[in-house]
PyMOL CGO cylinders between C-alpha atoms (Angstrom):
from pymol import cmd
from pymol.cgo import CYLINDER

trace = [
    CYLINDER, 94.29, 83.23, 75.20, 93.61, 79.19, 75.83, 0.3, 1, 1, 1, 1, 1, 1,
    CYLINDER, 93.61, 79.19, 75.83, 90.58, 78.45, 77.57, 0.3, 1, 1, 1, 1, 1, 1,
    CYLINDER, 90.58, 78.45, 77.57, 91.49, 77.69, 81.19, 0.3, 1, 1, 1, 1, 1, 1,
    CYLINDER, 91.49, 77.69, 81.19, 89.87, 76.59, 84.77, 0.3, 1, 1, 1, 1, 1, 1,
    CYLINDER, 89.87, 76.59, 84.77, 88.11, 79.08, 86.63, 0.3, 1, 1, 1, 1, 1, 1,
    CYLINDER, 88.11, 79.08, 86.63, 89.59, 79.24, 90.00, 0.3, 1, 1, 1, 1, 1, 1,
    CYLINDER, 89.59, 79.24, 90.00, 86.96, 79.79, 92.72, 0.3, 1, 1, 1, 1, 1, 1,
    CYLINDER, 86.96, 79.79, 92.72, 86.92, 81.30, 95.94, 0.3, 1, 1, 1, 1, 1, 1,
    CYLINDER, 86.92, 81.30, 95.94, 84.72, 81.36, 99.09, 0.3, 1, 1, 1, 1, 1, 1,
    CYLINDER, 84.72, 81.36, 99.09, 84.32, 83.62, 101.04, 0.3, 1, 1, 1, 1, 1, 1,
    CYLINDER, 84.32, 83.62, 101.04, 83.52, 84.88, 104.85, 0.3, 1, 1, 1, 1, 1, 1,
    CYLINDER, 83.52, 84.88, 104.85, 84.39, 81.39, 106.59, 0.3, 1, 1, 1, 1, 1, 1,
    CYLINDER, 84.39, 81.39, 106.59, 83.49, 80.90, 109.81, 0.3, 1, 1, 1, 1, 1, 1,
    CYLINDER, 83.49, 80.90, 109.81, 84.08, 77.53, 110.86, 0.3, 1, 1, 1, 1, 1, 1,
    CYLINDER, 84.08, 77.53, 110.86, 86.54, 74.29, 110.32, 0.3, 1, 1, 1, 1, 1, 1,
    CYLINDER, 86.54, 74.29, 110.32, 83.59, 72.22, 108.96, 0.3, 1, 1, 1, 1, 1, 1,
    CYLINDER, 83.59, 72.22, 108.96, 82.77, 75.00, 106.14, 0.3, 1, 1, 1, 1, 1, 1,
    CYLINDER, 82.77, 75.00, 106.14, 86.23, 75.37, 105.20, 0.3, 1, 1, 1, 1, 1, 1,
    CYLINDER, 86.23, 75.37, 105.20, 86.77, 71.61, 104.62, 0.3, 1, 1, 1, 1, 1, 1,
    CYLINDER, 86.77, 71.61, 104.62, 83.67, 71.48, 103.11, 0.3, 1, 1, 1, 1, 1, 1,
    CYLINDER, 83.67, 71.48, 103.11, 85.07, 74.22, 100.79, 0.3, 1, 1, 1, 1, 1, 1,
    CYLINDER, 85.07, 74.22, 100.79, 87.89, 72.58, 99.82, 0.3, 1, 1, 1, 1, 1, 1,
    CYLINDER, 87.89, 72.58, 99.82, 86.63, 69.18, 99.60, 0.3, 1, 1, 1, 1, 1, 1,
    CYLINDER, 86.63, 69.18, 99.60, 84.02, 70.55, 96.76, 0.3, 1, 1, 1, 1, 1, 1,
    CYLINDER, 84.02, 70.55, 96.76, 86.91, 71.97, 95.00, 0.3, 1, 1, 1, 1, 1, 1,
    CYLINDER, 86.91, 71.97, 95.00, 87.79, 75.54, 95.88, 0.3, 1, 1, 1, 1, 1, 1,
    CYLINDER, 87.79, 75.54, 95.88, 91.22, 76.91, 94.96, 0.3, 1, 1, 1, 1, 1, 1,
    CYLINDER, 91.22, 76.91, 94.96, 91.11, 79.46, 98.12, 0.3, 1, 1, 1, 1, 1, 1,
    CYLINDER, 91.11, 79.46, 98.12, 89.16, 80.11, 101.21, 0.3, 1, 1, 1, 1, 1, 1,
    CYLINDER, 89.16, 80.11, 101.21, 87.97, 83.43, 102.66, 0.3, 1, 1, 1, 1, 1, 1,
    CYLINDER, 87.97, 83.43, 102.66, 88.73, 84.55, 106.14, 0.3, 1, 1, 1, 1, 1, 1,
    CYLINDER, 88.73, 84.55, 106.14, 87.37, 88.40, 106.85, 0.3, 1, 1, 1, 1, 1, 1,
    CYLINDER, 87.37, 88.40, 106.85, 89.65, 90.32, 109.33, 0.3, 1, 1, 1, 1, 1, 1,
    CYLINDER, 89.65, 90.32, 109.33, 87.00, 93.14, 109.01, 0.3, 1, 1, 1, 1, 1, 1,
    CYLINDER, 87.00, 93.14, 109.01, 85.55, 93.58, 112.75, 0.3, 1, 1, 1, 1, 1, 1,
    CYLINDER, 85.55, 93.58, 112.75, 82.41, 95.78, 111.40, 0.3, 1, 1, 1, 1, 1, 1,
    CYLINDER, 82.41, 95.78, 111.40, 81.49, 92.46, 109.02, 0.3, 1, 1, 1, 1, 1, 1,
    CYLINDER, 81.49, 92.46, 109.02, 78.75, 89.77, 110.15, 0.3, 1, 1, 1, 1, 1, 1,
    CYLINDER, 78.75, 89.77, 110.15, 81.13, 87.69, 108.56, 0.3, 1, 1, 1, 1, 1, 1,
    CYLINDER, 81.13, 87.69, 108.56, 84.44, 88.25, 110.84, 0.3, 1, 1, 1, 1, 1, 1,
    CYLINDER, 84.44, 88.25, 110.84, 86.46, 85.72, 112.38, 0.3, 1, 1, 1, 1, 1, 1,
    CYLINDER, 86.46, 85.72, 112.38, 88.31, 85.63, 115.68, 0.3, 1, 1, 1, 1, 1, 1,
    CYLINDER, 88.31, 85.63, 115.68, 91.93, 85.17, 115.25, 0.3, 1, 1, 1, 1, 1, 1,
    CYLINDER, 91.93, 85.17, 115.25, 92.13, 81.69, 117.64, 0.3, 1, 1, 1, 1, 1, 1,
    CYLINDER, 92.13, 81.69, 117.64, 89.52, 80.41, 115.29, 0.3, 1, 1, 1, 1, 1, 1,
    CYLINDER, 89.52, 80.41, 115.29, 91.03, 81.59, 111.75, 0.3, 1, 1, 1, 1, 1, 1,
    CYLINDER, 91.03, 81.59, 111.75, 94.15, 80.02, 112.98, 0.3, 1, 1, 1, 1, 1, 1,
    CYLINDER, 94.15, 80.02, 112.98, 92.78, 76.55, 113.90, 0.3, 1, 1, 1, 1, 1, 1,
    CYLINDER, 92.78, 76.55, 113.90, 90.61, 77.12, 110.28, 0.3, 1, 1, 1, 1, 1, 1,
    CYLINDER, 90.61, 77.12, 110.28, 94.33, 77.80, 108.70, 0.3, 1, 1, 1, 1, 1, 1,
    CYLINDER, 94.33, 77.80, 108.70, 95.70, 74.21, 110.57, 0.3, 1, 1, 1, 1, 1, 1,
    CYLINDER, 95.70, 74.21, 110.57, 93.33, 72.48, 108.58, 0.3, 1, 1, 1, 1, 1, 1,
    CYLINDER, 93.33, 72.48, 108.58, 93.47, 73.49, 105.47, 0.3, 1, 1, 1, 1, 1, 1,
    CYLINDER, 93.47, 73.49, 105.47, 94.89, 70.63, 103.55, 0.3, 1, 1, 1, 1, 1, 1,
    CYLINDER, 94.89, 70.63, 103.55, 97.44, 71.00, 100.61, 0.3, 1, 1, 1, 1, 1, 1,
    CYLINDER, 97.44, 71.00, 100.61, 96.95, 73.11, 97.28, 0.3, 1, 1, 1, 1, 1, 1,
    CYLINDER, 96.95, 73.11, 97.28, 93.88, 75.25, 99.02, 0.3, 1, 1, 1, 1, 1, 1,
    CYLINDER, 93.88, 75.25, 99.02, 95.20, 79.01, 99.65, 0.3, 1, 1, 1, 1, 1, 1,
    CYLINDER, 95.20, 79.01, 99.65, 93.96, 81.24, 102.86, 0.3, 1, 1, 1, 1, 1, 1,
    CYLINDER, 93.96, 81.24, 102.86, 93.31, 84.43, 101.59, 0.3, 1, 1, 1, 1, 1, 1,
    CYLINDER, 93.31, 84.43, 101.59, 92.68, 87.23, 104.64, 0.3, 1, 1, 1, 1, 1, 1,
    CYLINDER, 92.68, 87.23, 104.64, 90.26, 90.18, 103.86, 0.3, 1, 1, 1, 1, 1, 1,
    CYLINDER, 90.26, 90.18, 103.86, 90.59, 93.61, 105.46, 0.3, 1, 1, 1, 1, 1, 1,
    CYLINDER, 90.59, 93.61, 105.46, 89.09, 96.74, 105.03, 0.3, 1, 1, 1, 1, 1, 1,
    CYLINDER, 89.09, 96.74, 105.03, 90.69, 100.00, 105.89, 0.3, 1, 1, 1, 1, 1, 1,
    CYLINDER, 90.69, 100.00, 105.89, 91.94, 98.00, 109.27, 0.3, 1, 1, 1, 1, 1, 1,
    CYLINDER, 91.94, 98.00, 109.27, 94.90, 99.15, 111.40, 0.3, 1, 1, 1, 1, 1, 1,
    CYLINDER, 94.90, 99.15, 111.40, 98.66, 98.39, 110.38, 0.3, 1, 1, 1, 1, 1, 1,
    CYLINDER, 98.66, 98.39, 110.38, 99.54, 96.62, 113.84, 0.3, 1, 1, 1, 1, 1, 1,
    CYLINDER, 99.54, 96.62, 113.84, 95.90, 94.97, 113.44, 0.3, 1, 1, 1, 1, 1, 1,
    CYLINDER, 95.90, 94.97, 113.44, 97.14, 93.48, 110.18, 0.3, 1, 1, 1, 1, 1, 1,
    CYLINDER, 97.14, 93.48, 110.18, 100.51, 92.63, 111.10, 0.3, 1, 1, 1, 1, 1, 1,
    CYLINDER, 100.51, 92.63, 111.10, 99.12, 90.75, 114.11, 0.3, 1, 1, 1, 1, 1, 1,
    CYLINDER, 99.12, 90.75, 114.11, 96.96, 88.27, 111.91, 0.3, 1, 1, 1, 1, 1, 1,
    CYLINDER, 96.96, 88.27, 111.91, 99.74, 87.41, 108.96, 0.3, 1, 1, 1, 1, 1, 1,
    CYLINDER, 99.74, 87.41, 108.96, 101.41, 86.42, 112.41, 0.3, 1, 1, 1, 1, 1, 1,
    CYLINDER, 101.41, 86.42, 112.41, 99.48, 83.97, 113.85, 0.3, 1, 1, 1, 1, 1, 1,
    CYLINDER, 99.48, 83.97, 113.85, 97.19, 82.88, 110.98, 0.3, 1, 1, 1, 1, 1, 1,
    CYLINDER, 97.19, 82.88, 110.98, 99.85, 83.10, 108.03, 0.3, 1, 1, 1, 1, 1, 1,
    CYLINDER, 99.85, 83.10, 108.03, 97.66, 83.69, 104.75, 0.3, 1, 1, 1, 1, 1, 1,
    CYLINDER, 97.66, 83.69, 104.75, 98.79, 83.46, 101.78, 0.3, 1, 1, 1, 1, 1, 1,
    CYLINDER, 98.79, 83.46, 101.78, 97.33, 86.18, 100.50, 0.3, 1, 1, 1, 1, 1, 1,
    CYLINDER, 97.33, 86.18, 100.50, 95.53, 89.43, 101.36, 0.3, 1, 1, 1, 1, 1, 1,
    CYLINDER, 95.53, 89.43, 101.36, 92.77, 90.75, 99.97, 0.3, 1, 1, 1, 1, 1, 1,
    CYLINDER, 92.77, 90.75, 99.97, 92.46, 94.64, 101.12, 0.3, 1, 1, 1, 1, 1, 1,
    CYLINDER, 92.46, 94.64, 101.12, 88.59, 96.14, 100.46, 0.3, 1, 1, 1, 1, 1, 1,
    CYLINDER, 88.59, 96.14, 100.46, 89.01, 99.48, 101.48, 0.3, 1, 1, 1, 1, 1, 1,
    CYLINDER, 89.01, 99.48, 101.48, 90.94, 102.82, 100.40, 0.3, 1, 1, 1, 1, 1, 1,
    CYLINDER, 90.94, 102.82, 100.40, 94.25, 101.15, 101.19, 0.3, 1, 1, 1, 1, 1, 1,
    CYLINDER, 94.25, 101.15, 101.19, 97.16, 103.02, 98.72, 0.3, 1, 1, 1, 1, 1, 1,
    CYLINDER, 97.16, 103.02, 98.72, 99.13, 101.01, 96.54, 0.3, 1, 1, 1, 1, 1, 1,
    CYLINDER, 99.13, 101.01, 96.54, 102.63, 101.23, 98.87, 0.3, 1, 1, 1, 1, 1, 1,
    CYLINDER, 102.63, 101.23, 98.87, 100.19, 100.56, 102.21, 0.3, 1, 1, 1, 1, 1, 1,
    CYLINDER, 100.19, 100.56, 102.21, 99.34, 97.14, 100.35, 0.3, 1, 1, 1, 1, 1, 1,
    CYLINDER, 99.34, 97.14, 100.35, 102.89, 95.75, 99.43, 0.3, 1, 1, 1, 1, 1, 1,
    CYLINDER, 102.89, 95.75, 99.43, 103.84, 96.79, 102.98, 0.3, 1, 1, 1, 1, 1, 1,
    CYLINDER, 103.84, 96.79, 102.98, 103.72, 92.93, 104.38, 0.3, 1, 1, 1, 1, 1, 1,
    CYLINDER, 103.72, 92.93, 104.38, 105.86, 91.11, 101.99, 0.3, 1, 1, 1, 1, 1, 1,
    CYLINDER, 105.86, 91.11, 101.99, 102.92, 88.76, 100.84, 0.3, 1, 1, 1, 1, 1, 1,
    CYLINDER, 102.92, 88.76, 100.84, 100.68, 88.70, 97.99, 0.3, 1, 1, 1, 1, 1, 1,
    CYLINDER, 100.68, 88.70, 97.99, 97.77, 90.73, 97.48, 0.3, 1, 1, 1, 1, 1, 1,
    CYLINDER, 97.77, 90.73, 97.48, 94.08, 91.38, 95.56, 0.3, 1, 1, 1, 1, 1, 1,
    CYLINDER, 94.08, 91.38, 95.56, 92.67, 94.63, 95.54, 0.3, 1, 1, 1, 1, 1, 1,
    CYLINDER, 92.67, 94.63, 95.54, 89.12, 94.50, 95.71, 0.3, 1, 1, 1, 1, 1, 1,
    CYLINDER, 89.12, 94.50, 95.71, 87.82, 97.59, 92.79, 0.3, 1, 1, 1, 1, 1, 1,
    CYLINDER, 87.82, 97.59, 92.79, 84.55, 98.45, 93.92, 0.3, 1, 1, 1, 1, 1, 1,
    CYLINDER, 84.55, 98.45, 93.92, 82.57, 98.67, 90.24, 0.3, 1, 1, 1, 1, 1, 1,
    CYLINDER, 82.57, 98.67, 90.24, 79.63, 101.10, 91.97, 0.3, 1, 1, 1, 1, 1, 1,
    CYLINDER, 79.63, 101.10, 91.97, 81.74, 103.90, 91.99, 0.3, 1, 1, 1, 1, 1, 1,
    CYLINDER, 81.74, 103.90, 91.99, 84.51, 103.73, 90.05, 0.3, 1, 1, 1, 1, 1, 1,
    CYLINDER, 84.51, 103.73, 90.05, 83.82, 104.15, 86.37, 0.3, 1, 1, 1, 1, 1, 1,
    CYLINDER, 83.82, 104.15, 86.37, 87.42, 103.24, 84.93, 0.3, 1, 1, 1, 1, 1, 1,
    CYLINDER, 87.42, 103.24, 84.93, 88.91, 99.85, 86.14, 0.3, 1, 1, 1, 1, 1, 1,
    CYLINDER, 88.91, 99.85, 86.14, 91.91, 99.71, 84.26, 0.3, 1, 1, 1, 1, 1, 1,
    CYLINDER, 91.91, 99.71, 84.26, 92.69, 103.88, 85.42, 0.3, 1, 1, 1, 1, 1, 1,
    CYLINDER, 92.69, 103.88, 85.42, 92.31, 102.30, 88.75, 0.3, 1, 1, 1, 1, 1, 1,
    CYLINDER, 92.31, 102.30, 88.75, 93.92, 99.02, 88.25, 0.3, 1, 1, 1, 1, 1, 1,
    CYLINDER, 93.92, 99.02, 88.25, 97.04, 101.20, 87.19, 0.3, 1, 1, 1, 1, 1, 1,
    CYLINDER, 97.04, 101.20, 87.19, 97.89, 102.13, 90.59, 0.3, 1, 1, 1, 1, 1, 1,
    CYLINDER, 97.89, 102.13, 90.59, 98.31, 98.86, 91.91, 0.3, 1, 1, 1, 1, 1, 1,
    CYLINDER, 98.31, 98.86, 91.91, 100.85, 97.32, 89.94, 0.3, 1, 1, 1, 1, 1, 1,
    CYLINDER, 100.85, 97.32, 89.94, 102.00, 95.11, 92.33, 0.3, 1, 1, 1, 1, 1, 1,
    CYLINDER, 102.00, 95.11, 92.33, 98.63, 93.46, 92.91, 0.3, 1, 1, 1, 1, 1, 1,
    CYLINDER, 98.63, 93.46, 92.91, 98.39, 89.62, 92.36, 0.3, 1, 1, 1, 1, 1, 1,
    CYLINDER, 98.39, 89.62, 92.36, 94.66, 90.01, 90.84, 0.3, 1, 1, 1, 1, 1, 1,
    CYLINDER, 94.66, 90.01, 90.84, 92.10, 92.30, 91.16, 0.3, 1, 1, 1, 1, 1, 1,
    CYLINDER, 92.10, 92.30, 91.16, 88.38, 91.71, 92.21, 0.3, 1, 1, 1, 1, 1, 1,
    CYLINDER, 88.38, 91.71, 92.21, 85.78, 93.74, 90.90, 0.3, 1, 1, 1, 1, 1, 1,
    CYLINDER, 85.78, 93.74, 90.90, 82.66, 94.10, 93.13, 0.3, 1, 1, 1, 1, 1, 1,
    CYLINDER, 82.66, 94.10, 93.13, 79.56, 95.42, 93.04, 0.3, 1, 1, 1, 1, 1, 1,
    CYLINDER, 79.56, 95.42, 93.04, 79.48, 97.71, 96.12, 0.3, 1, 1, 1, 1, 1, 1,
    CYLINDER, 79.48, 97.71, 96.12, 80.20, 101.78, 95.78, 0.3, 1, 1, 1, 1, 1, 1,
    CYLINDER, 80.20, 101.78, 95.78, 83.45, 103.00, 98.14, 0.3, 1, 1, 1, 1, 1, 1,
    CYLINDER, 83.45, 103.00, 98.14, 83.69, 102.82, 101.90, 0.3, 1, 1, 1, 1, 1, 1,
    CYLINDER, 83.69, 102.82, 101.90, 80.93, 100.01, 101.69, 0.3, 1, 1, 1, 1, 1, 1,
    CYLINDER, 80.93, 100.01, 101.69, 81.68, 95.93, 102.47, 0.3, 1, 1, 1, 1, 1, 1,
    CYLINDER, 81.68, 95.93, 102.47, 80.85, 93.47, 100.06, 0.3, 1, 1, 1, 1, 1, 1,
    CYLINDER, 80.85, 93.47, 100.06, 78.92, 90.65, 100.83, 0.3, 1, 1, 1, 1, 1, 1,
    CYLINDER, 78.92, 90.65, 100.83, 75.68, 92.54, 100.04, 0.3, 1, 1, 1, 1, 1, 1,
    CYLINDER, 75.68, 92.54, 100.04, 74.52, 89.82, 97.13, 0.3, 1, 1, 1, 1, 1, 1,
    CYLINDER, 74.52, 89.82, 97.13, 74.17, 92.46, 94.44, 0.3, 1, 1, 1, 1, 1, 1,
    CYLINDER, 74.17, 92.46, 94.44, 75.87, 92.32, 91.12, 0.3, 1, 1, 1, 1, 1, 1,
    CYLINDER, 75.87, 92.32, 91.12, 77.19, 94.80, 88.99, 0.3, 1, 1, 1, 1, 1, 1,
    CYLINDER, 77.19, 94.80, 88.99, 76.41, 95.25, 84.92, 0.3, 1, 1, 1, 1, 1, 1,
    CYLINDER, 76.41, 95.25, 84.92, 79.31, 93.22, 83.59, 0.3, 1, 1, 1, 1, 1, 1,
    CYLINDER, 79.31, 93.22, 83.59, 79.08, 94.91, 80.53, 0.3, 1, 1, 1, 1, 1, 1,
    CYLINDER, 79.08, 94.91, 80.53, 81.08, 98.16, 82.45, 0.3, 1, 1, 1, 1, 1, 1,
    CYLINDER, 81.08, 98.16, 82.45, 84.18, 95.71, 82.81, 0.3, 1, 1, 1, 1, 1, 1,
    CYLINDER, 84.18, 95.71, 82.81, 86.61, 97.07, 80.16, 0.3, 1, 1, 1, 1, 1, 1,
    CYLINDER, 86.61, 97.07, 80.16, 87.30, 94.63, 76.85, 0.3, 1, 1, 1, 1, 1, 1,
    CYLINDER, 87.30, 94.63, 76.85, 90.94, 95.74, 77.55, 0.3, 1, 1, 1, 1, 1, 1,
    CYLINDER, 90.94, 95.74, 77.55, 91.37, 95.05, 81.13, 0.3, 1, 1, 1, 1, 1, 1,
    CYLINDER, 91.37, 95.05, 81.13, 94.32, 92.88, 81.15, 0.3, 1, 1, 1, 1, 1, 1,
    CYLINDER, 94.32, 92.88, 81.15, 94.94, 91.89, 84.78, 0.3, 1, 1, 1, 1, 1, 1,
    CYLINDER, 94.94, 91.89, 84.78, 93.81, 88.96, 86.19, 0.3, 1, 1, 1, 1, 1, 1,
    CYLINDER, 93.81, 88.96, 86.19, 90.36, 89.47, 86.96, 0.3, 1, 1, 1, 1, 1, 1,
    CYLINDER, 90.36, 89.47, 86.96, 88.62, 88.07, 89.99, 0.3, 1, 1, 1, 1, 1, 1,
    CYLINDER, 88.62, 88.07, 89.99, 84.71, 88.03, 89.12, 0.3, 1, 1, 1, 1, 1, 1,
    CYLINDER, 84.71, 88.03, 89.12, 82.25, 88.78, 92.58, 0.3, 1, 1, 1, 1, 1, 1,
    CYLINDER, 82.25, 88.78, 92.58, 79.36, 90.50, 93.77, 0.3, 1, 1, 1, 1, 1, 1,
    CYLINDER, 79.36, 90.50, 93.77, 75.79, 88.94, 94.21, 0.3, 1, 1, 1, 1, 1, 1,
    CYLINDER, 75.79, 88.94, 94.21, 77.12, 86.03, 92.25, 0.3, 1, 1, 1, 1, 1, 1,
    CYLINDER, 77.12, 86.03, 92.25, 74.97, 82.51, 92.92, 0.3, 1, 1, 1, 1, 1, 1,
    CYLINDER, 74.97, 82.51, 92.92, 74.75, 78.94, 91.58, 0.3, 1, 1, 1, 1, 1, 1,
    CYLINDER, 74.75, 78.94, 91.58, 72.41, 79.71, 89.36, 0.3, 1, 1, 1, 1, 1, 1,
    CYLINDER, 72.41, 79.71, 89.36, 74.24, 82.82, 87.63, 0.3, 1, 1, 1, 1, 1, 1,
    CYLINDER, 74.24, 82.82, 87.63, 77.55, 81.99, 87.99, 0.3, 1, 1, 1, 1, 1, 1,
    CYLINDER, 77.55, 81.99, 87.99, 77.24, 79.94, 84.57, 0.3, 1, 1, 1, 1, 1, 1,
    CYLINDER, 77.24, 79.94, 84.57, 76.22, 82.45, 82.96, 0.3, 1, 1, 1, 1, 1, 1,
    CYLINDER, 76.22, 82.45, 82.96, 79.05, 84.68, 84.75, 0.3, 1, 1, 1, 1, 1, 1,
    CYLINDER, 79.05, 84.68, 84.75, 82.13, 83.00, 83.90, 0.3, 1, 1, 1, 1, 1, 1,
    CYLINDER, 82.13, 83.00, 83.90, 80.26, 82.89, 79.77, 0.3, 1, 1, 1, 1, 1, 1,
    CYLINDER, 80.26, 82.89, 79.77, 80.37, 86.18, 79.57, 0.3, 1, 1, 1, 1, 1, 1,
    CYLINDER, 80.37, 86.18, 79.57, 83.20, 87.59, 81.38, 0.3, 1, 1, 1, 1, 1, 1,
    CYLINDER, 83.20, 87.59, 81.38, 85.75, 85.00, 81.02, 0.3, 1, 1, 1, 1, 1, 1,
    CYLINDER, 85.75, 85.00, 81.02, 87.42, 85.47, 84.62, 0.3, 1, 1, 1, 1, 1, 1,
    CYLINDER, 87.42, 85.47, 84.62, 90.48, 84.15, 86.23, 0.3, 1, 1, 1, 1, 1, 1,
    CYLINDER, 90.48, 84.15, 86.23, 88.33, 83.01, 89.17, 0.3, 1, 1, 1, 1, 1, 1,
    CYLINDER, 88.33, 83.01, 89.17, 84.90, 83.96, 90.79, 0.3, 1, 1, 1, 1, 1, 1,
    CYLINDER, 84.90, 83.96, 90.79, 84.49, 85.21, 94.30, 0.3, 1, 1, 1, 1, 1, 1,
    CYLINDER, 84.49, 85.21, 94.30, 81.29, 83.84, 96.98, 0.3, 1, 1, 1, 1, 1, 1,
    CYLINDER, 81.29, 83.84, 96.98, 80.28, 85.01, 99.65, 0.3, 1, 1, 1, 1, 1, 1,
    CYLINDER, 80.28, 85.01, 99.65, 76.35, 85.26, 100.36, 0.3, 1, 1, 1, 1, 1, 1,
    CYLINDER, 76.35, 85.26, 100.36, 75.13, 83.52, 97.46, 0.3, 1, 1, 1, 1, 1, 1,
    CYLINDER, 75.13, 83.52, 97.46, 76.31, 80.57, 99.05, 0.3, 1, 1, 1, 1, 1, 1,
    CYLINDER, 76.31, 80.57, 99.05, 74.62, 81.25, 102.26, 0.3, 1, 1, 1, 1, 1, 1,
    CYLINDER, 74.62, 81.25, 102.26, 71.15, 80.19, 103.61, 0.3, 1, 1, 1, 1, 1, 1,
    CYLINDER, 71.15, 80.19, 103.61, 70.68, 83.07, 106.17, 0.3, 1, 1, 1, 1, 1, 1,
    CYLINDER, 70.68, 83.07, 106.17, 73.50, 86.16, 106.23, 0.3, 1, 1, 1, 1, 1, 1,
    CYLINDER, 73.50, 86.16, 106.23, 77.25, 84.81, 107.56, 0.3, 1, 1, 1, 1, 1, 1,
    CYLINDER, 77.25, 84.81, 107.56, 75.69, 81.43, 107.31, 0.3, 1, 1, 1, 1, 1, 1,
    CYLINDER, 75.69, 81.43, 107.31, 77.06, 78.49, 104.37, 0.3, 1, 1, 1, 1, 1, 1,
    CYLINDER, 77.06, 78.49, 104.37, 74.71, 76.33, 102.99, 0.3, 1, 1, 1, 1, 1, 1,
    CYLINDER, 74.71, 76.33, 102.99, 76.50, 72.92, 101.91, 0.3, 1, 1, 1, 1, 1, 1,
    CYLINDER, 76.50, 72.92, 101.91, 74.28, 72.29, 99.44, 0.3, 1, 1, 1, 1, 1, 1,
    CYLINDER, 74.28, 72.29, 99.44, 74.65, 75.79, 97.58, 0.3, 1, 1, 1, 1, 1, 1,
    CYLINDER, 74.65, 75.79, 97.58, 78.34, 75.56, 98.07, 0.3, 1, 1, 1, 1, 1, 1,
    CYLINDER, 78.34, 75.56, 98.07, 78.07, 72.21, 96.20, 0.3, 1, 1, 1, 1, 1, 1,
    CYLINDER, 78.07, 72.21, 96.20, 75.70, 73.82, 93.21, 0.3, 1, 1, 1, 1, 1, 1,
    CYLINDER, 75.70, 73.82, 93.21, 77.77, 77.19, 92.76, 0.3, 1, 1, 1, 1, 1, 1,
    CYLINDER, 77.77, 77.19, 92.76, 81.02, 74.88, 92.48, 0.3, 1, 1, 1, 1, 1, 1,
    CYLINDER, 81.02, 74.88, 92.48, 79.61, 72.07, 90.24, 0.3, 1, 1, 1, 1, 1, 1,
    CYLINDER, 79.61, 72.07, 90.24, 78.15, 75.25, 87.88, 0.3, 1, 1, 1, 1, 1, 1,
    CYLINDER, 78.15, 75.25, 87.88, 81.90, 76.57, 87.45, 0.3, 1, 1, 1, 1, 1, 1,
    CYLINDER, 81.90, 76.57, 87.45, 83.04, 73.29, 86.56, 0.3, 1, 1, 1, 1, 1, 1,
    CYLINDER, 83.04, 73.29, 86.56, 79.73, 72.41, 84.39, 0.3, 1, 1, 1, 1, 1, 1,
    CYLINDER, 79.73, 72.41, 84.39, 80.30, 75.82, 82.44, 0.3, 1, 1, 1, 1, 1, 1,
    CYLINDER, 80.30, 75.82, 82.44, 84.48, 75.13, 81.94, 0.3, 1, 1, 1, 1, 1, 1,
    CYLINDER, 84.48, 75.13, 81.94, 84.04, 72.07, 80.33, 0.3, 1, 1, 1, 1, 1, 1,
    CYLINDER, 84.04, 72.07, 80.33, 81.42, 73.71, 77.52, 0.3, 1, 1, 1, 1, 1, 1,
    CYLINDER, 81.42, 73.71, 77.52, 83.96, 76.07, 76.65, 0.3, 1, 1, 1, 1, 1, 1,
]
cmd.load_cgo(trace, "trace")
């Protein structure tokens, strides 16, 4: 495969100013978490006016976690993502339900065979393996041994859990991802962004892209 760009994400936005701040340092995709139980959840009037200023070529992924169908249908209505990003024990057909694109999040605490579980989402635009066990939210700034993700896993792979600016070099050496994922390593108390990290962690992708 040719060495590529590593697409980055942040998540768990809660204001305008963060997002543009987010895009303006380079991110391919912003965050917005649907999750109600999450310090990091946004109100729907707020995610849409986030959504309104998102300026060209930066995606609005929406996270949810085991949330309610109507719940769901309700935000692809008024905030229009262009992507979901579905956390919980959501099947396979209960994720292409909405006609949009989707991650599935593969929580590497508890599941010991990503491509096994990989398999039953064929549909899924990427897949993003975290650090946290089943049932549990991410965001919890743990990682994961990145040694358990298999050689063979052939999907596109989006890297997260407890990832910072000063490991995510050393991240995207070793794994070789399709994009890395942010949430509180980029935060200076929990559901709060830190412009400066968000500056580091996305200078460190491109730092480490250009070496290889």
């Amino acid at each position: 495969m040719l060495p590529g760009r590593t697409r980055i994400k942040i998540c768990g936005l809660k204001s305008i100013q963060d997002a543009l701040l987010v895009s303006h340092c380079g991110a391919d995709s912003i965050g917005l978490v649907f999750h109600n139980r999450s310090p990091r959840f946004v109100e729907l009037d707020l995610a849409e006016k986030i959504r309104q200023q998102i300026p060209a070529f930066v995606t609005v992924t929406a996270l949810f976690m085991d949330d309610d169908a109507e719940f769901i249908s309700q935000v692809i209505s008024q905030v229009k993502p262009d992507c979901l990003q579905f956390h919980g024990k959501e099947l396979a057909g209960f994720c292409e339900n909405w006609s949009l694109p989707y991650i599935k999040a593969i929580p590497m605490g508890s599941v010991s065979d990503a491509n096994a579980y990989a398999q039953s989402y064929q549909a899924a635009q990427g897949f993003l393996l975290d650090s946290n066990v089943a049932g549990r939210q991410g965001g919890s700034g743990d990682t994961f041994d990145w040694s358990k993700i298999p050689s063979t896993f052939q999907y596109p792979l989006i890297l997260a859990g407890g990832l910072t600016p000063q490991n995510v070099a050393e991240a995207v050496s070793q794994v070789h991802p399709w994009a890395v994922d942010v949430s509180s390593g980029v935060e200076r108390t929990k559901a709060v962004k830190d412009a400066d990290l968000i500056r580091q962690f996305c200078k460190e992708v491109f730092r480490v892209d250009c070496q290889q």
